[in-house]
N, C-alpha and C positions, 0 to 999 in steps of 0.2 A: 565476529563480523561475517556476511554473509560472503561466501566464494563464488557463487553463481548468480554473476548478474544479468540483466535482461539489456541485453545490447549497450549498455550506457559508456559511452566514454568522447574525447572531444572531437577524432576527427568525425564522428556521427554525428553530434552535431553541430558542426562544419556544413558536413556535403550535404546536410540534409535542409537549410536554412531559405531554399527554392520555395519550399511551403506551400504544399497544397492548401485546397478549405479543408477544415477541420468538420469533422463527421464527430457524430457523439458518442461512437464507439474509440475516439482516436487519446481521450482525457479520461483517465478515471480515477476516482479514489480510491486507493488500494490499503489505505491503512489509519485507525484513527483510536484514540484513546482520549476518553471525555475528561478524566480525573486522572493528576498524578503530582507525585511529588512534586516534580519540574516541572511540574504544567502542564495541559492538556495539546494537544496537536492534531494535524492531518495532514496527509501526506497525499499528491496526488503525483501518475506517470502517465509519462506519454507514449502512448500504447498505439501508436501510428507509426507512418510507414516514413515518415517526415517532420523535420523542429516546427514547432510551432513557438509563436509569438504574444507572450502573455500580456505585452500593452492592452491596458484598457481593460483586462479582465477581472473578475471580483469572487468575491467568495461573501455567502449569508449564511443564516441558520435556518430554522423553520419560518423567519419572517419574508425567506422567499422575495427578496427586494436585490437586485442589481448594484453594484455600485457601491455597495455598503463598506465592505474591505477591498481596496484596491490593489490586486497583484501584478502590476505593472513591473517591480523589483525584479521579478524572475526574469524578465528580458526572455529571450530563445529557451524555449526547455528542448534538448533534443531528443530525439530517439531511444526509446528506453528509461528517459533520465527520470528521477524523482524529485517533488519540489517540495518543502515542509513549511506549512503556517504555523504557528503556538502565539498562544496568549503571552509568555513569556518571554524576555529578550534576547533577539536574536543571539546574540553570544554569548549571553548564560547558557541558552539550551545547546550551543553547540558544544561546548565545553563539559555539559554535563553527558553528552551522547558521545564524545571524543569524534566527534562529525570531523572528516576530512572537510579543509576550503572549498573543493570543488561544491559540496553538498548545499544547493542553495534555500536557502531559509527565512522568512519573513515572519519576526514578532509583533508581537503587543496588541494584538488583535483583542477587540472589546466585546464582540458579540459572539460570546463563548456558549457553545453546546453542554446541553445538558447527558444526565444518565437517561432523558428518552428525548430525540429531538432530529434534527434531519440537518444534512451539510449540501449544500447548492453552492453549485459553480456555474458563473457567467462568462460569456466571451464579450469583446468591444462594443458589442453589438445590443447585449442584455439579454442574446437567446442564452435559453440555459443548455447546458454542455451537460452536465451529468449531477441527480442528487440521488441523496442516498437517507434514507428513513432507517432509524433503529430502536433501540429500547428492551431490555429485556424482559421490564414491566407491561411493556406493550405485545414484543412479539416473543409470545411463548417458545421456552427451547433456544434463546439465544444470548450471546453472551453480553457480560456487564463487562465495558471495559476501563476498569479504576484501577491504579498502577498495572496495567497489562494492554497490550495494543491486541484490535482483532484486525484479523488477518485471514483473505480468503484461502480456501482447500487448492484452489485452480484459477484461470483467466478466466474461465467460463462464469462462476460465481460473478464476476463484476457487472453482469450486462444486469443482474436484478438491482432494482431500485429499491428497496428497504435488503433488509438484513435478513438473512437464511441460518440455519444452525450450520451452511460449509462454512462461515464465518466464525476462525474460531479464536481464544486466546493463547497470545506471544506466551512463550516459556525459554528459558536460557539451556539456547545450543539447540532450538529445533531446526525443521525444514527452513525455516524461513531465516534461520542465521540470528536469532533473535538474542539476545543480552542483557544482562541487568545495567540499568543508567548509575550514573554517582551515588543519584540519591534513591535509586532501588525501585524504581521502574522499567519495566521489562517490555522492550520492542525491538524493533528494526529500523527507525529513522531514515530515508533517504535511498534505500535499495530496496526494488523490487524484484525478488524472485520470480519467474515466470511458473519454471517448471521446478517444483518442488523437489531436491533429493529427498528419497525415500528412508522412511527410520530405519534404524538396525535390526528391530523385527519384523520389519516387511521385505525384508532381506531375508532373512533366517525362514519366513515362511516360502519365500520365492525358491530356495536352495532346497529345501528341503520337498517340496512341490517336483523341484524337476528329478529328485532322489526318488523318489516314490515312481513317477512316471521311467525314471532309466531302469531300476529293479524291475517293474513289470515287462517293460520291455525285453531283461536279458531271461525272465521265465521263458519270457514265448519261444525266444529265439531256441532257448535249450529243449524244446518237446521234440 
């Protein structure tokens, strides 16, 4: 499970439920896997400074239509928190992720993403908040994600609207706290890492970096 999360827990949002307007930087999709044993999913967090209010909001595919899946369910997402749609049923897929209750989740969604196809989110309103284009078929250099969720490098990755090769695939125990599901899918459901911890080899080069740099140092000083 992942140890570092991005602000997420209740009294956040609590104090945060004042609610400003929602900026289209404040929603985004931070994780999504088209094909899996337990079903395909998408995850989005709120990456704002305040809860926002999911009444009235929707989720489409590439048909780009408002209204089509209703995410009213999610009520207040706060600060940080992570909210997960799947085609699947809500408490199969909790059960197969061993999702904590807090983690909120809306199934049985019928207008399911392909291996190339785009995920749009709507506010009350029918402005769109954030989509996201992918395909591996389509954009050369990035990843297919069938039993495996993709997952950006950084925050920064989010702000593109299609898919980048920073978008890359979930593996059990990376940065991203990622894990094999029951039935042998591999992601992060429901927690969004901000700041990546770094792997054990970027470690070992960083140690070894400032070894290098302290040696030269202790030459000098002995001339």
């Amino acid at each position: 499970m992942k140890k570092t999360l991005y602000g997420f827990g209740l009294a956040l949002l609590l104090s945060g439920q004042a609610g400003a307007a929602v900026s289209v930087a404040d929603i985004q999709i931070t994780e999504w896997m088209y094909s899996g044993n337990g079903g395909e999913f998408i995850e989005f967090t709120n990456m704002g400074a305040s809860a926002v209010d999911f009444t009235g909001w929707s989720y489409d595919d590439d048909s780009r239509q408002a209204g089509v899946f209703d995410l009213s369910g999610f009520g207040w997402v706060g600060v940080g928190e992570s909210v997960i749609i799947t085609e699947a049923d809500a408490a199969a897929f909790r059960a197969d992720w061993s999702l904590v209750a807090s983690v909120k989740v809306l199934g049985g969604y019928t207008n399911n993403i392909g291996r190339g196809d785009e995920i749009n989110l709507f506010d009350a309103s029918g402005s769109l908040i954030d989509r996201f284009a992918y395909g591996d078929q389509i954009y050369a250099g990035t990843v297919r994600t069938q039993n495996a969720t993709g997952n950006p490098l950084s925050a920064a990755d989010l702000a593109a609207t299609t898919v980048t090769a920073n978008w890359v695939l979930a593996s059990a125990g990376d940065r991203f706290g990622s894990y094999v599901s029951t039935r042998g899918d591999i992601g992060n459901p429901g927690f969004y890492v901000a700041a990546p911890v770094p792997e054990p080899e970027t470690y070992a080069m960083l140690l070894a970096g400032l070894a290098l740099v302290g040696g030269i140092a202790r030459r000098r000083a002995a001339r």
